[in-house]
C-alpha positions as CSV (number, residue, x, y, z in Angstrom):
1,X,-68.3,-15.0,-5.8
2,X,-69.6,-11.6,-6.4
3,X,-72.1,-10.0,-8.6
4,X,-69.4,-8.1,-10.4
5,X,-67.5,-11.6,-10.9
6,X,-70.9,-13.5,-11.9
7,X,-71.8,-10.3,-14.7
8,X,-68.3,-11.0,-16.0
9,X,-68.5,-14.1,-16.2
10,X,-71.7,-14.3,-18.1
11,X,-70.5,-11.9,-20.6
12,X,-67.2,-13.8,-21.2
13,X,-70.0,-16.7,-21.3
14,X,-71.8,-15.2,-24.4
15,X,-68.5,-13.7,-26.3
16,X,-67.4,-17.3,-26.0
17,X,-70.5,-19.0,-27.7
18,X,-71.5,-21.7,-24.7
19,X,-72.9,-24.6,-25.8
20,X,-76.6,-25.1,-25.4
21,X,-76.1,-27.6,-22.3
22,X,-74.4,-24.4,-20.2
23,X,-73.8,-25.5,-17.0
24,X,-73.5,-22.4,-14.6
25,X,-70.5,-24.9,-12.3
26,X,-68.1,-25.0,-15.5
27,X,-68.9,-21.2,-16.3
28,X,-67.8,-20.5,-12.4
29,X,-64.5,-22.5,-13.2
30,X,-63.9,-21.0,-16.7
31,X,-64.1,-17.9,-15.1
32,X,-61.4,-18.5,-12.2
33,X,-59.3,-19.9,-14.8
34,X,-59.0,-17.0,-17.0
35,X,-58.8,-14.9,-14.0
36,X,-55.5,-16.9,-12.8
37,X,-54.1,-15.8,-16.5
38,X,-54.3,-12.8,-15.9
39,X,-52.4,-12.6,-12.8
40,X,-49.6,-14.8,-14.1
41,X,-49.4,-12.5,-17.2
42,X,-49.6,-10.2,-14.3
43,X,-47.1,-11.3,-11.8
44,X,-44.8,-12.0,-15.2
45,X,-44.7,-8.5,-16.3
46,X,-44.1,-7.0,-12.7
47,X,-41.1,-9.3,-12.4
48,X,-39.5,-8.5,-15.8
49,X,-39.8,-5.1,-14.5
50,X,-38.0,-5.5,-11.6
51,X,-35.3,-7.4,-13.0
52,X,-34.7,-4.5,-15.5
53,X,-34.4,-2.1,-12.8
54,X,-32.1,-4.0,-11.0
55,X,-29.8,-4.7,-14.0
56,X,-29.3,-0.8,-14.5
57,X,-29.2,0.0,-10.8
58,X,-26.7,-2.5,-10.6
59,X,-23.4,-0.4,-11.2
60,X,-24.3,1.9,-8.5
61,X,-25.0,-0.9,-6.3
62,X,-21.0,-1.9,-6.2
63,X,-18.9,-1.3,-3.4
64,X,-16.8,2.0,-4.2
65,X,-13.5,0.5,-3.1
66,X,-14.2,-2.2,-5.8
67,X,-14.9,1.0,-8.4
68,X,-11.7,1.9,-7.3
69,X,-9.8,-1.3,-7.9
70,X,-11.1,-1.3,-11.2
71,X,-10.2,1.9,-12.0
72,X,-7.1,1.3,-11.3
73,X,-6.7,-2.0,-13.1
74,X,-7.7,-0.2,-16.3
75,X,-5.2,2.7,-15.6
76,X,-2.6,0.5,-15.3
77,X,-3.6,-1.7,-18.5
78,X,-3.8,1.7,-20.9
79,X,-1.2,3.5,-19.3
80,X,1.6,4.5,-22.0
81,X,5.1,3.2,-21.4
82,X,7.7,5.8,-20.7
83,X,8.7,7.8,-24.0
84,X,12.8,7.0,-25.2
85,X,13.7,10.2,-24.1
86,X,13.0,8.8,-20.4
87,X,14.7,5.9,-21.1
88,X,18.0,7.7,-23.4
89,X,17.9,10.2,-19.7
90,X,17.6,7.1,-17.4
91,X,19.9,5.2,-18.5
92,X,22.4,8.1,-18.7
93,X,21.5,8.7,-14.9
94,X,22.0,5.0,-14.1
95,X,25.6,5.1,-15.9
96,X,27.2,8.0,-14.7
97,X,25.9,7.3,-11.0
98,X,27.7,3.8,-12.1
99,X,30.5,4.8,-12.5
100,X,31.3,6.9,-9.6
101,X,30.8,4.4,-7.6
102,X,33.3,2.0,-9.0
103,X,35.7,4.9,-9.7
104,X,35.8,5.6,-6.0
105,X,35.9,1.7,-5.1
106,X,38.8,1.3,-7.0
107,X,40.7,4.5,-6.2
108,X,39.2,5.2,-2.5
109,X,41.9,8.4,-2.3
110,X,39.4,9.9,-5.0
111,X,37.2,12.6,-3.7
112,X,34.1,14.4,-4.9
113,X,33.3,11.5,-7.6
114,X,30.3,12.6,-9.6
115,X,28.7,12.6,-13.1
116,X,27.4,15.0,-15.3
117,X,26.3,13.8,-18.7
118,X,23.6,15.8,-21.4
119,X,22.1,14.6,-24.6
120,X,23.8,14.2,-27.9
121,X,27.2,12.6,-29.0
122,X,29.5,15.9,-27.4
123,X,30.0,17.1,-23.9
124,X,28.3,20.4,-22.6
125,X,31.8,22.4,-22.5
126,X,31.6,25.4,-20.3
127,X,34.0,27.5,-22.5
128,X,32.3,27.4,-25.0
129,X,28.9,28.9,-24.2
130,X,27.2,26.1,-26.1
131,X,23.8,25.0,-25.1
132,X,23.2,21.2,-24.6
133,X,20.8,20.1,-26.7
134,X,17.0,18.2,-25.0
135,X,16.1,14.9,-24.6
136,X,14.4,13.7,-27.6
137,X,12.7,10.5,-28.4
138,X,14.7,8.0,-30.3
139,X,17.8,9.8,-29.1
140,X,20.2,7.2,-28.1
141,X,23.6,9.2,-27.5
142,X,24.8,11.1,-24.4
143,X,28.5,12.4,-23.6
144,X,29.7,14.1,-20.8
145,X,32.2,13.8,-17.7
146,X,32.7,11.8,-14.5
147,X,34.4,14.8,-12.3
148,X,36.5,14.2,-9.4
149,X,39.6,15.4,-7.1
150,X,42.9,13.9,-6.2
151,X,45.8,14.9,-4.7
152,X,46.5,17.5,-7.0
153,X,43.3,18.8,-7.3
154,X,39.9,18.8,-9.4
155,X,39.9,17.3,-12.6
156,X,37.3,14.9,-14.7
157,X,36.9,11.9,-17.3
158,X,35.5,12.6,-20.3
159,X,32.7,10.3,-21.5
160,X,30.9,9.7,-24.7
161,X,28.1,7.2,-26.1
162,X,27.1,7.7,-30.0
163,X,26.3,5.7,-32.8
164,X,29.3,6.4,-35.3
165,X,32.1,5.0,-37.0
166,X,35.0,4.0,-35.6
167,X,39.0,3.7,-36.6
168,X,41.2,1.5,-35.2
169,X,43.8,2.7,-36.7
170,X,43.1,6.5,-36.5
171,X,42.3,5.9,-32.3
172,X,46.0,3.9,-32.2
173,X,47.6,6.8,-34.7
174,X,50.6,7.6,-32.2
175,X,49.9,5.6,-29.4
176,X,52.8,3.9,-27.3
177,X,49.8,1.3,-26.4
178,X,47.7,-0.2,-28.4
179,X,45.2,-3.4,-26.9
180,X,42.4,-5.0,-28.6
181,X,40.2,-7.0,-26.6
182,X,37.1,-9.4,-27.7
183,X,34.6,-9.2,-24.9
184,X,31.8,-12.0,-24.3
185,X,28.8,-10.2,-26.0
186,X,30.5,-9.5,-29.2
187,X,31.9,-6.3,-28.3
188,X,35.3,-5.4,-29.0
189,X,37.3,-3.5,-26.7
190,X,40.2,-0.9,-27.7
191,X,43.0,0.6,-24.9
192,X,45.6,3.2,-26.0
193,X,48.1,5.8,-24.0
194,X,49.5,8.8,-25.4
195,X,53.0,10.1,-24.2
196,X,52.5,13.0,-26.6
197,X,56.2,13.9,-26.4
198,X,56.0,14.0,-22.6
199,X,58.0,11.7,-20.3
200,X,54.6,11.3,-18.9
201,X,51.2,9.7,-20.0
202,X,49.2,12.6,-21.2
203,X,46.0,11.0,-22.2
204,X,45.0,7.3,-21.7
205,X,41.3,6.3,-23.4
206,X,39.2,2.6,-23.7
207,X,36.7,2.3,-26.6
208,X,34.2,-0.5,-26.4
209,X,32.6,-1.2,-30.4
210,X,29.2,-2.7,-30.0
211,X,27.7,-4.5,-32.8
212,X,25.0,-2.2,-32.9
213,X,27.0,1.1,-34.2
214,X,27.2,2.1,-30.5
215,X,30.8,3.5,-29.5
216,X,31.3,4.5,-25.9
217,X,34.5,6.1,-25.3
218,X,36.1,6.8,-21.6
219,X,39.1,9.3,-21.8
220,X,41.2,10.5,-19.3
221,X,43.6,14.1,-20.0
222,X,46.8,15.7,-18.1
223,X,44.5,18.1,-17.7
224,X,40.5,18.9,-16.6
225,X,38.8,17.9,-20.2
226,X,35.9,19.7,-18.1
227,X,36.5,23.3,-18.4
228,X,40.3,23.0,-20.0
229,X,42.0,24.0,-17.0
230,X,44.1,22.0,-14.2
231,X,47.1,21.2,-16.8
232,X,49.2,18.3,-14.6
233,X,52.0,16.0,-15.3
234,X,50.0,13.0,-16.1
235,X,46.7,12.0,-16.0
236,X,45.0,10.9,-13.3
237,X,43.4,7.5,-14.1
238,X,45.0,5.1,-16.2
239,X,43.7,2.0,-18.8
240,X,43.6,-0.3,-16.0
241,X,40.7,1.4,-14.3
242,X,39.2,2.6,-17.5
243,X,38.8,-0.7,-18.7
244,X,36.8,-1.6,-15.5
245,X,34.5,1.1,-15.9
246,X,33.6,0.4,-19.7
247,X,33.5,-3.5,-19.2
248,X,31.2,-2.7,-15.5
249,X,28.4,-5.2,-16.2
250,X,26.2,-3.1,-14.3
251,X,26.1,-0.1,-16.6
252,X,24.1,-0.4,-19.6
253,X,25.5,0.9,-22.4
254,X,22.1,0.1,-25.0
């Protein structure tokens, strides 16, 4: 031990109030023991520190690929769903596209089979300079046409989704055909064809009722309902086919 030690010790020795029978052997051993303390306080303090550190360096310590994943795992938890516009637009998109399709399966001479449908409850018409109106949210209703080309040339369906009231009675008002039809989901569907004092159908038209409020109408004209032009002897789909387009169980109508 050295002097340093031994002075130290003698001093803690005399703070301490030693007996009168000191004995220098237990002074040595006091000493050592209050020196081990003091490193455990010691080595207890340095640890603390270090676990501290670590804990805030921590963060940084991650792989970045991980930071990534869990970025992305919140994104994906707060990300908004799409507005009701999106959906009002998508699901128009989704009909009309619909439609083609099984208008040209069931009438493969049918050229040129497209859809064009905008917002609100009636068709963009041409001659008419009107603007359509924008998707909005909470907007539910969207009309427009299915166009497409026979044998006599271009014409188009005319196609409208809106909550409103309907007539039985006013939408069978002259009609030489009148059907009414319960459908599975609680819809009801209504089939009419005009002859208009024609020896020829001049407008044939299918109206599915949903519970809901929601009417969809499908309408076909002896003539292009599109721009008003192409006046024909008949039209140029009749209820048959209409019916299947309406009652498609791919195209959903709410």
């Amino acid at each position: 031990m050295s002097e340093q030690e031994i002075r130290e010790g003698m001093l803690l020795a005399v703070w301490d109030e030693p007996p009168l029978d000191f004995d220098p052997d237990t002074l040595i051993r006091r000493v050592e023991q209050k020196k081990s303390r003091r490193r455990a306080l010691v080595a207890v303090g340095v640890a603390t520190a270090v676990i501290a550190v670590a804990s805030f360096s921590l963060p940084g310590l991650l792989p970045r690929d991980r930071d990534a994943q869990l970025g992305t795992e919140t994104q994906t938890t707060t990300s908004a769903p799409s507005s009701s516009a999106e959906s009002a637009e998508r699901r128009a998109l989704v009909a009309g596209d619909r439609m083609s399709a099984t208008l040209s399966a069931r009438m493969p001479d049918l050229t040129g089979v497209y859809a064009t449908f905008t917002p609100g409850r009636h068709p963009a018409y041409p001659p008419s300079q009107a603007k359509s109106e924008d998707w909005a949210p909470g907007n539910v209703e969207f009309a427009g046409f299915v166009h497409l080309s026979d044998r006599i040339g271009p014409t188009a369906l005319q196609v409208s989704v809106a909550r409103k009231s309907f007539s039985k009675d006013t939408f069978c008002s002259g009609a030489s055909l009148c059907q009414e039809i319960k459908q599975g989901d609680g819809s009801v569907l209504f089939a009419v064809e005009h002859f208009h004092d024609s020896q020829q159908i001049q407008k044939s038209s299918v109206v599915r009722e949903f519970e809901s409020g929601l009417v969809v109408e499908i309408s076909a004209y002896a003539f292009n309902p599109s721009n008003g032009n192409g006046q024909r002897e008949t039209v140029p789909v009749r209820v048959g086919v209409l019916t299947q387009l309406i009652t498609d169980p791919g195209i959903a109508w709410q």
